[in-house]
TORKOL-4160 file (C-alpha; in steps of 0.2 Angstrom, whole numbers, padded with zeros to 4 digits, m for minus):
346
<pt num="1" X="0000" Y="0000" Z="0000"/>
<pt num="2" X="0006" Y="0016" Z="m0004"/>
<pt num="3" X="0008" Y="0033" Z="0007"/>
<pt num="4" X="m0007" Y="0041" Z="m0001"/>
<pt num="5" X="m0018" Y="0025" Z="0000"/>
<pt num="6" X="m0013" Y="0022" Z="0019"/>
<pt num="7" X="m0016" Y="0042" Z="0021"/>
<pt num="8" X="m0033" Y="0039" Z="0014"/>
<pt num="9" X="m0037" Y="0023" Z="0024"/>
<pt num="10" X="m0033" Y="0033" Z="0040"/>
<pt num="11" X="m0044" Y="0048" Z="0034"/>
<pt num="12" X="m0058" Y="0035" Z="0031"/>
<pt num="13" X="m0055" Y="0029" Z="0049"/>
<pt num="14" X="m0058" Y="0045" Z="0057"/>
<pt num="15" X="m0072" Y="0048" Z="0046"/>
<pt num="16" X="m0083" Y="0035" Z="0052"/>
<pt num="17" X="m0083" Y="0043" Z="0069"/>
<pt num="18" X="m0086" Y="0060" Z="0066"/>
<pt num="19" X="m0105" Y="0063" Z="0069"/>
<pt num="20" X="m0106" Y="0083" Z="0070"/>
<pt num="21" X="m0104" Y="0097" Z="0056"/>
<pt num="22" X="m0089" Y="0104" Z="0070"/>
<pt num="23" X="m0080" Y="0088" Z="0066"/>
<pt num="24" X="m0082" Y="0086" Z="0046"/>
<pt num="25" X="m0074" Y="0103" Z="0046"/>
<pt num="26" X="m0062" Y="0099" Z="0058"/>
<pt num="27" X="m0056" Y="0084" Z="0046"/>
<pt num="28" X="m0057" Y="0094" Z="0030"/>
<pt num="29" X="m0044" Y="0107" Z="0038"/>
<pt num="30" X="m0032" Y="0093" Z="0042"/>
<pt num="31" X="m0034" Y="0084" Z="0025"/>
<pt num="32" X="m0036" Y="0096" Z="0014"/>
<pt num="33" X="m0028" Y="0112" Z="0020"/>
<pt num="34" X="m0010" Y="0120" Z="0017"/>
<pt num="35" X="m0004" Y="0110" Z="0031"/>
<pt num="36" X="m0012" Y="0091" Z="0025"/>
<pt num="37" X="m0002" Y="0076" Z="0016"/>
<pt num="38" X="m0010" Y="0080" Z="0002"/>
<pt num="39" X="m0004" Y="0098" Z="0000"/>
<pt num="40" X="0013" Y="0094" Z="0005"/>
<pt num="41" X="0014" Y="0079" Z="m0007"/>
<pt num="42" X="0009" Y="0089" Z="m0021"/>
<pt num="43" X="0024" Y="0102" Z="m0019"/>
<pt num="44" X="0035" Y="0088" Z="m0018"/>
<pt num="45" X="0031" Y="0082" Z="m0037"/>
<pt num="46" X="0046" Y="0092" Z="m0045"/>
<pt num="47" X="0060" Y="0083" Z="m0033"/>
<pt num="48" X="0054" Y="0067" Z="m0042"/>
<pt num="49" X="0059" Y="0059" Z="m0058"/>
<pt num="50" X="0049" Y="0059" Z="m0073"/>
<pt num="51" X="0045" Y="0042" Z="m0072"/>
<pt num="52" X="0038" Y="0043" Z="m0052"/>
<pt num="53" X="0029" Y="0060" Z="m0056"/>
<pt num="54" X="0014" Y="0054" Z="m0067"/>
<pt num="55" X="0009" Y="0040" Z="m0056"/>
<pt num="56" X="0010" Y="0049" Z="m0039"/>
<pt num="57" X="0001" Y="0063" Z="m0045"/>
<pt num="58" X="m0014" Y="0054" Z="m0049"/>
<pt num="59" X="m0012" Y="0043" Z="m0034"/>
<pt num="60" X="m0012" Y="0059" Z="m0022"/>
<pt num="61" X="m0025" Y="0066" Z="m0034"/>
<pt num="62" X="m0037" Y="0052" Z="m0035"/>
<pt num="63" X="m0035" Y="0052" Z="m0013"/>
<pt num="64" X="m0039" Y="0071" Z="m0014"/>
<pt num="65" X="m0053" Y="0070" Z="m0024"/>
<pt num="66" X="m0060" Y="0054" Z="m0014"/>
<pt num="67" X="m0059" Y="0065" Z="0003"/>
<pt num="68" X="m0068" Y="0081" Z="m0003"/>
<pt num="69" X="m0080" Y="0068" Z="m0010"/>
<pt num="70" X="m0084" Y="0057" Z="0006"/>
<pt num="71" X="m0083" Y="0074" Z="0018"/>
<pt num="72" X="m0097" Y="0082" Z="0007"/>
<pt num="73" X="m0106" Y="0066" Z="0007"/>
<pt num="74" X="m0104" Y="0063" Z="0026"/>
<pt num="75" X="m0110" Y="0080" Z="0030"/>
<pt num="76" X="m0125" Y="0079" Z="0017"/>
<pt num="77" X="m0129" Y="0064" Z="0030"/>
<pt num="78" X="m0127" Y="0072" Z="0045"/>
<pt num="79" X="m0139" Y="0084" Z="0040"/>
<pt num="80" X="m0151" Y="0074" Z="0032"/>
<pt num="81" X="m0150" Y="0066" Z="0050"/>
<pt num="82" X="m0153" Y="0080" Z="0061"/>
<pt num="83" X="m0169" Y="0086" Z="0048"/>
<pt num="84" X="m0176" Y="0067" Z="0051"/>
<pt num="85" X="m0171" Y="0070" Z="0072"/>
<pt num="86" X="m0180" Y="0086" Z="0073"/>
<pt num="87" X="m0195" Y="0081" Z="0061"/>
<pt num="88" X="m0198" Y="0065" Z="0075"/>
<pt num="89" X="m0196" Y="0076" Z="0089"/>
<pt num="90" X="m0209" Y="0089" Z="0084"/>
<pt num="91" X="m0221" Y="0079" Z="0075"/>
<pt num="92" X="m0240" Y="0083" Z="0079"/>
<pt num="93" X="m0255" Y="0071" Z="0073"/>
<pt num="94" X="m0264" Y="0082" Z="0066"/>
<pt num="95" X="m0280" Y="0073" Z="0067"/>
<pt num="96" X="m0282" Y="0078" Z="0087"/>
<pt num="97" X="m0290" Y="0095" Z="0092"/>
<pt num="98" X="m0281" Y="0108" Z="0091"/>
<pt num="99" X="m0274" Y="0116" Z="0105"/>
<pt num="100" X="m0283" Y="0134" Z="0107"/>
<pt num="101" X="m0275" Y="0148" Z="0115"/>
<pt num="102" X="m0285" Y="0155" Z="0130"/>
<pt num="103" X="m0295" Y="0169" Z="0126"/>
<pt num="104" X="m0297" Y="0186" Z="0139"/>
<pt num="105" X="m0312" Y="0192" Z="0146"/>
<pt num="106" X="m0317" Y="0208" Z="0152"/>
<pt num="107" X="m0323" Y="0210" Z="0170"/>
<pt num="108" X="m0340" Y="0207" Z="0175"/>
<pt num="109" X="m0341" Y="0226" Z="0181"/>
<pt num="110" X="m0337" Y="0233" Z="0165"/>
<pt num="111" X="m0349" Y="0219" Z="0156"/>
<pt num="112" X="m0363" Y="0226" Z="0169"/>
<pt num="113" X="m0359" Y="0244" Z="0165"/>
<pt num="114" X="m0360" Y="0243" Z="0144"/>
<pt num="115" X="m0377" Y="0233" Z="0146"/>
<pt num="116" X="m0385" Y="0247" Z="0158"/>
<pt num="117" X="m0377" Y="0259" Z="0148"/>
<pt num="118" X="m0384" Y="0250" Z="0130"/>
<pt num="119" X="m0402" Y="0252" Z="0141"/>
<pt num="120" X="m0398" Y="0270" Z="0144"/>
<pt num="121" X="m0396" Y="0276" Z="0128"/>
<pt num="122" X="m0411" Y="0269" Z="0119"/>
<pt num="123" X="m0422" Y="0278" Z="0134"/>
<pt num="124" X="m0411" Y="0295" Z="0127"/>
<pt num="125" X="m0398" Y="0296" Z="0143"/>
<pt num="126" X="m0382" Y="0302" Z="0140"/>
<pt num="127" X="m0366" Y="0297" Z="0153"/>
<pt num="128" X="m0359" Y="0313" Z="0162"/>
<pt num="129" X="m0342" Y="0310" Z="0174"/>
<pt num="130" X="m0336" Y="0318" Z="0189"/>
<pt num="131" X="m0322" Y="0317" Z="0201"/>
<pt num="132" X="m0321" Y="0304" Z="0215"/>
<pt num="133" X="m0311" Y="0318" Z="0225"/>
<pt num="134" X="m0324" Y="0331" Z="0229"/>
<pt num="135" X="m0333" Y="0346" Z="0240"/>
<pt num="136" X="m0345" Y="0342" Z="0255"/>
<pt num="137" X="m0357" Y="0353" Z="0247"/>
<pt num="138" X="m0358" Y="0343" Z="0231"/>
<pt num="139" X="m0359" Y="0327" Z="0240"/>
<pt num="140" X="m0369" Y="0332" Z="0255"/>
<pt num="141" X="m0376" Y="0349" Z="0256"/>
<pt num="142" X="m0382" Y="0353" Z="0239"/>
<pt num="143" X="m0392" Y="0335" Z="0241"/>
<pt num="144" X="m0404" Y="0339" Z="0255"/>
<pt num="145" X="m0391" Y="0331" Z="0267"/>
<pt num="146" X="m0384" Y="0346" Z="0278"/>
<pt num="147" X="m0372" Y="0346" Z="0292"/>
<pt num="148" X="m0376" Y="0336" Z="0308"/>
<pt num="149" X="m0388" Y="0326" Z="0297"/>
<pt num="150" X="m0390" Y="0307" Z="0300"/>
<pt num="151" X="m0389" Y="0302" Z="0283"/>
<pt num="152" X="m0369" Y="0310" Z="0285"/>
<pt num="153" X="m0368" Y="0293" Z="0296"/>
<pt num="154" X="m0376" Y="0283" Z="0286"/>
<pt num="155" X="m0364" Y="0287" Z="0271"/>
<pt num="156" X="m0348" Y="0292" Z="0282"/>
<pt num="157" X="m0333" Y="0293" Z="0270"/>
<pt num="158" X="m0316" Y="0295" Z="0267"/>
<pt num="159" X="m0310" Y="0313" Z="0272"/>
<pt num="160" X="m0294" Y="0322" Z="0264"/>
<pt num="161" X="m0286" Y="0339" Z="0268"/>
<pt num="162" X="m0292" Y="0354" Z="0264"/>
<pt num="163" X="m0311" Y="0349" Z="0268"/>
<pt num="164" X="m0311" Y="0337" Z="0251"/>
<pt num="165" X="m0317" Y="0320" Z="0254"/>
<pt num="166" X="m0319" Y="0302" Z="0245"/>
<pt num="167" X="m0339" Y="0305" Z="0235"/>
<pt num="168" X="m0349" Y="0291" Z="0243"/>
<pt num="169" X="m0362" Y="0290" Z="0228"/>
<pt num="170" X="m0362" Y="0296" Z="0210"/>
<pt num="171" X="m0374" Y="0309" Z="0213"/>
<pt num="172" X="m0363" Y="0324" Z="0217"/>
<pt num="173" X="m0362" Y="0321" Z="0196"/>
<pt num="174" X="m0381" Y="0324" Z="0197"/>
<pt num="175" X="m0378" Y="0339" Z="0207"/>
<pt num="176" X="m0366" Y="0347" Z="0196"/>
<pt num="177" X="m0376" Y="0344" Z="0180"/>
<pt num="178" X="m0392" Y="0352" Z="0189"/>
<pt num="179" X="m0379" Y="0367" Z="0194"/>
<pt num="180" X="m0376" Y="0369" Z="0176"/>
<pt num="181" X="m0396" Y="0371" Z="0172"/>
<pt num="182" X="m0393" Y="0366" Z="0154"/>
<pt num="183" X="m0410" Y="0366" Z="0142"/>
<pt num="184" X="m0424" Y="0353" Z="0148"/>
<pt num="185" X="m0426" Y="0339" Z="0146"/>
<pt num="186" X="m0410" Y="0334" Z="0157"/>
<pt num="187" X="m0407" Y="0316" Z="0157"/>
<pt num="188" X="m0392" Y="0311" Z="0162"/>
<pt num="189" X="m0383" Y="0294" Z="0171"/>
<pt num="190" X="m0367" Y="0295" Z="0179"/>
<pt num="191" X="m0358" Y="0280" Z="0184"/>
<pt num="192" X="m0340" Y="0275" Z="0193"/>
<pt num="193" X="m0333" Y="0270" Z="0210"/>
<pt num="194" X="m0339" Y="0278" Z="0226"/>
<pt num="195" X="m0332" Y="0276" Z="0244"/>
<pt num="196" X="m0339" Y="0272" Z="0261"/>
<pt num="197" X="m0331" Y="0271" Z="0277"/>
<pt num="198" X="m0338" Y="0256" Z="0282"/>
<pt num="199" X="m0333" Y="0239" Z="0289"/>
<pt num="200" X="m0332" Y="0223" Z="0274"/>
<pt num="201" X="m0341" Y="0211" Z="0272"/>
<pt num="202" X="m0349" Y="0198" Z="0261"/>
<pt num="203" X="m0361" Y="0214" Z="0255"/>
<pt num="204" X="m0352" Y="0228" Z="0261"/>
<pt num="205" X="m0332" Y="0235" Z="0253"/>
<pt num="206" X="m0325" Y="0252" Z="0257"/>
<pt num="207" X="m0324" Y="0255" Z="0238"/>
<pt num="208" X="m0338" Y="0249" Z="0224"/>
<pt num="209" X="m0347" Y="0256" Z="0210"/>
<pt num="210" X="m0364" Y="0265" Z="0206"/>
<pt num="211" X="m0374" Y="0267" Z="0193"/>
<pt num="212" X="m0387" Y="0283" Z="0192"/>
<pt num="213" X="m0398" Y="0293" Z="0184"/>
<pt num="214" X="m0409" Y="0308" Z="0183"/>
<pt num="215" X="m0425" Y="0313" Z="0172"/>
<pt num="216" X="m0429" Y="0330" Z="0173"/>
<pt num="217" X="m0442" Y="0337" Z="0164"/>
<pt num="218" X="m0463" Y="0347" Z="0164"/>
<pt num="219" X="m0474" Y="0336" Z="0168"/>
<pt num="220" X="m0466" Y="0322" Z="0176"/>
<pt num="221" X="m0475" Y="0308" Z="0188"/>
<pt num="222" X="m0471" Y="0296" Z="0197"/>
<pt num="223" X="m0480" Y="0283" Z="0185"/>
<pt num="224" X="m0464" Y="0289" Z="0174"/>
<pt num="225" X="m0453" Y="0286" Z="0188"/>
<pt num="226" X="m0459" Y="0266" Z="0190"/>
<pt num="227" X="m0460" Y="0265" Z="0169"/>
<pt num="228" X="m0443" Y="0269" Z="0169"/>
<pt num="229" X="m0436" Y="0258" Z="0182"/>
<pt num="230" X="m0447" Y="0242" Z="0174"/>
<pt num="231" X="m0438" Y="0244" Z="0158"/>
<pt num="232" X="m0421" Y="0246" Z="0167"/>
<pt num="233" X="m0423" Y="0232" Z="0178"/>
<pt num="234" X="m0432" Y="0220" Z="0164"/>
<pt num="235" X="m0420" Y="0226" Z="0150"/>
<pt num="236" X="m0403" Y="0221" Z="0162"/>
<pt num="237" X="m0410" Y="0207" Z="0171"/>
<pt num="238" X="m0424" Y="0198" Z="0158"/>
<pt num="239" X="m0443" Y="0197" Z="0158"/>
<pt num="240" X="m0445" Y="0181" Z="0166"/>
<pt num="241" X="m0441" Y="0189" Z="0185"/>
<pt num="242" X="m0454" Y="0195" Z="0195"/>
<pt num="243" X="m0451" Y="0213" Z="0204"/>
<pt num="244" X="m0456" Y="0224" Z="0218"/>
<pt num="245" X="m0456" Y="0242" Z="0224"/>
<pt num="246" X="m0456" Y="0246" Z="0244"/>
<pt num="247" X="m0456" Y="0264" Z="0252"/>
<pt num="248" X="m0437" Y="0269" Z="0256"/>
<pt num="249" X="m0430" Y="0285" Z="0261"/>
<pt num="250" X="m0415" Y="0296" Z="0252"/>
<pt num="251" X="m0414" Y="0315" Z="0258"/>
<pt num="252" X="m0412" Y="0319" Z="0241"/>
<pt num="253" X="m0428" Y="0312" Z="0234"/>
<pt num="254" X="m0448" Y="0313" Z="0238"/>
<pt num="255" X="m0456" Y="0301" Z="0240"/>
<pt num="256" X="m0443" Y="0288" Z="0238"/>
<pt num="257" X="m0446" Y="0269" Z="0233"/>
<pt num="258" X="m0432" Y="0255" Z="0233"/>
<pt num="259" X="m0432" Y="0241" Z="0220"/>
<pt num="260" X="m0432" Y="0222" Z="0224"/>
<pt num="261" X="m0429" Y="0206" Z="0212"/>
<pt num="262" X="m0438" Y="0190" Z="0217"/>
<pt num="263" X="m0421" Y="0179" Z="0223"/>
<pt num="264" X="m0415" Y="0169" Z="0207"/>
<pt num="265" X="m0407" Y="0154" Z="0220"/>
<pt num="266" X="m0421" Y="0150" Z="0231"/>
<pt num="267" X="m0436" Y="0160" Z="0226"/>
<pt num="268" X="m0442" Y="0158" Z="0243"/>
<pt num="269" X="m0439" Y="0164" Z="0262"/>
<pt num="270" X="m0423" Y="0152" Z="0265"/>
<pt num="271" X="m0412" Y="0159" Z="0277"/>
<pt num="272" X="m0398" Y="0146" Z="0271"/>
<pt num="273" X="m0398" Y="0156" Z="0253"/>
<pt num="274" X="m0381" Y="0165" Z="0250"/>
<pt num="275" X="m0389" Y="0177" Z="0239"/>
<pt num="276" X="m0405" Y="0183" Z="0250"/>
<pt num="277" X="m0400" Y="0176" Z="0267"/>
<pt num="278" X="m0419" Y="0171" Z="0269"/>
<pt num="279" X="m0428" Y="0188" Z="0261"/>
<pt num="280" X="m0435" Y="0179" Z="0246"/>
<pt num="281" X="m0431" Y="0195" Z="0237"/>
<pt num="282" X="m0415" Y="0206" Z="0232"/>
<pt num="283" X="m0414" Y="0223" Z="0233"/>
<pt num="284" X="m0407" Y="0231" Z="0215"/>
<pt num="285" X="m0408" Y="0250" Z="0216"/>
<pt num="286" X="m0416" Y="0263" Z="0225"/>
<pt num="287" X="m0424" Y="0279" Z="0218"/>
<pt num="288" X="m0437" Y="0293" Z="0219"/>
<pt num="289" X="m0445" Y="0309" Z="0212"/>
<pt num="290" X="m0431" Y="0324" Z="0216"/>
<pt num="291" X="m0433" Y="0334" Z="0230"/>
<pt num="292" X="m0439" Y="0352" Z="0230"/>
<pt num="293" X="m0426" Y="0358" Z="0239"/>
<pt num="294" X="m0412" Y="0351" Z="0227"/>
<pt num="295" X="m0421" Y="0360" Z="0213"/>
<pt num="296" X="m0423" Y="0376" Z="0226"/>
<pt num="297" X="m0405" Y="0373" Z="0229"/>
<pt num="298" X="m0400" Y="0376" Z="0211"/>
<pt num="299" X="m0413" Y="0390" Z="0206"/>
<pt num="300" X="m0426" Y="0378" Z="0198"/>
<pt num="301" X="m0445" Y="0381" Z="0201"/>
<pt num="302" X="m0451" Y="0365" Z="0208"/>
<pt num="303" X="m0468" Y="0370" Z="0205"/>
<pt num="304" X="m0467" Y="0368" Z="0185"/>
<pt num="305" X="m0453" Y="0356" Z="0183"/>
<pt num="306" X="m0452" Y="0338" Z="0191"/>
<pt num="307" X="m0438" Y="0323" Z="0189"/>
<pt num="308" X="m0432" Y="0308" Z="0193"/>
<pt num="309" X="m0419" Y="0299" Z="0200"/>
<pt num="310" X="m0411" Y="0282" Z="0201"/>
<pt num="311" X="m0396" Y="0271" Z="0207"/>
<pt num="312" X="m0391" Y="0254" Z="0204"/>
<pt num="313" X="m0378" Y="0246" Z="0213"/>
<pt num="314" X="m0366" Y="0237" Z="0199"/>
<pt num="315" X="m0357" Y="0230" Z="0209"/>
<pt num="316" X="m0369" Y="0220" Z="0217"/>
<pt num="317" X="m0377" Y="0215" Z="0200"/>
<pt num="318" X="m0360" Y="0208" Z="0195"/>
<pt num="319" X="m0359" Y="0197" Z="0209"/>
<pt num="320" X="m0376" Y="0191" Z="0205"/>
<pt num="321" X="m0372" Y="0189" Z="0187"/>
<pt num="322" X="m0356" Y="0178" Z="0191"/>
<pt num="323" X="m0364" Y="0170" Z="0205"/>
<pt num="324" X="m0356" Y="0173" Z="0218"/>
<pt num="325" X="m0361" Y="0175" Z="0236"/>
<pt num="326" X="m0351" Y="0190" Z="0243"/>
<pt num="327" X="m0343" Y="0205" Z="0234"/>
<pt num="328" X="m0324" Y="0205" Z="0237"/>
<pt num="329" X="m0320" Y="0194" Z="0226"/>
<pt num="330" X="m0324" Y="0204" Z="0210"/>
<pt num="331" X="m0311" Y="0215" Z="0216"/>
<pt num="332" X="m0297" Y="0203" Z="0216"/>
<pt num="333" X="m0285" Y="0193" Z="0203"/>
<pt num="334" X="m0296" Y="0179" Z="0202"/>
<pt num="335" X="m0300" Y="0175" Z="0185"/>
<pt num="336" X="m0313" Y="0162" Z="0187"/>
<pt num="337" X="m0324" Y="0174" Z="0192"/>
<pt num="338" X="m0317" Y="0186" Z="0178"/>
<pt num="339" X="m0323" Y="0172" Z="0166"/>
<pt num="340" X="m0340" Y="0168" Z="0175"/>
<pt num="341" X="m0350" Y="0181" Z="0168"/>
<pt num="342" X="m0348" Y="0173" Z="0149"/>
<pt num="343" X="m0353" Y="0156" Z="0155"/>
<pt num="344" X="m0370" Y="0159" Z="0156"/>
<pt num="345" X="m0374" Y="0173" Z="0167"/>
<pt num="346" X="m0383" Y="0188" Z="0163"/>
């Protein structure tokens, strides 16, 4: 055997090892470049005679030619190898079900709010804002509910420097839109969080959120008032419920009637019921015809103009709509109840 068949034998040797690209290379440098057999075989062609010269030249040709073709061969394996390797390791059947990406939701508040809000509009309300930081006048005064009243205690708050407080309903927007006396008729919801300085519990938070509106207008009654609140109620919660009114009192309203649903869990009196805690019935929003002296306080003539006025706890519907027993946990990262709403609630 000659040197450049043994040269090759041993390159063939090493060759059945190599099982990376890294190593291919790493063989092509030390048989084919400057520094390899072959390359140095080849410069020493002119020491030789004429008679040596042709056949070693086509010996170490022929070896050359034999190593650039098995490297480019074994490399074209290697990455045949690692196509087929990844192919295996990524293969899907496709005839399972897909894998579907979980979809968001928005929160059952804000769900709550665009459906009272969709009611509004078709009745002609438009949504006024205000700020949550506020006067004592626009919260209290200008609302029939002056200093050292008890309706202060019933709606204590968070208080701020320089006499500002936390609004404990959505009303003090009521109270600014009546300040501005723009052209009748006024009808207007406002709607938002609203603080109460209050202990928690299933029913109760420091922070939740209101929905309200007023009607002002001639010629109002209060056959408008309960026509009004039917559609409201009926519109958000379906026709299949049954309803009731019941006297309540507001300062800011005369005479003032509360609105009740007919429990949807036990539609009875069972004091084991999360929802009514043995009412049989749910209270969903109070309301009333507006005070004279609100309009007195903002330079209407109570006498010629009447109006209405409405609240509807959101919060409270959106526990009822997920199904929940207690309020809290709308107001925390749980997504399950994020996601209750759209699994057949309201």
């Amino acid at each position: 055997m000659n040197d450049a068949s043994t040269h090759l034998a041993q390159f063939r040797s090493e060759l059945s090892a190599a099982q990376s690209p890294e190593a291919i290379q790493e063989l092509r440098t030390r048989y084919l470049g400057k520094k390899s057999y072959v390359k140095t075989a080849l410069k020493s062609l002119g020491s030789m005679s004429a008679d040596e010269r042709p056949r070693f030249a086509k010996d170490i040709n022929d070896a050359q030619q034999n190593i650039e073709r098995e490297l480019d061969e074994a490399l074209a394996h290697i990455g045949e190898a690692a196509i087929a390797k990844q192919i295996e390791s990524e293969w899907q059947d496709l005839t399972l079900p897909g894998i579907a990406q979980e979809r968001g939701a928005t929160h059952p508040l804000t769900d709550v709010h665009a459906k009272c809000m969709a009611v509004m509009r078709r009745l002609g309300f438009t949504l006024e804002e205000g700020p949550e930081v506020d006067s004592p006048y626009y919260n209290f005064d200008a609302l029939n509910i002056p200093e050292n009243h008890p309706a202060r205690d019933m709606q204590d708050t968070f208080w701020l420097p320089n006499n500002l407080l936390l609004r404990s309903h959505t009303t003090t927007v009521q109270a600014r839109v009546l300040q501005r006396k723009p052209p009748l008729p006024i009808k207007v919801v406002a709607a938002g969080r609203v603080y109460r300085n209050e202990a928690v519990d299933a029913t109760h938070l420091a922070m939740f959120h209101q929905f309200e509106g007023i009607w002002v207008e001639e010629g109002l009654t209060f056959g408008d008032l309960k026509g009004t609140l039917l559609e409201i109620a009926k519109s958000v919660y379906g026709e299949e419920h049954a309803f009731r009114f019941k006297p309540k009192y507001y300062p800011y309203t005369e005479p003032s009637v509360g609105m009740d649903i007919q429990c949807a869990v036990c539609f009875a009196k069972d004091e084991h019921c999360p929802a009514c805690r043995g009412a049989g019935w749910i209270t969903i929003l109070g309301s009333g015809m507006i005070h004279p002296k609100v309009f007195l306080e903002f330079g209407y003539d109570h006498t010629k103009v009447a109006g209405i006025a409405f609240g509807l706890g959101t919060t409270r519907i959106a526990a009822q709509a997920t199904g929940i027993p207690a309020i809290k946990p709308l107001y925390e990262q749980d997504l399950r109840v994020h996601r209750a709403i759209h699994r057949g609630g309201m």
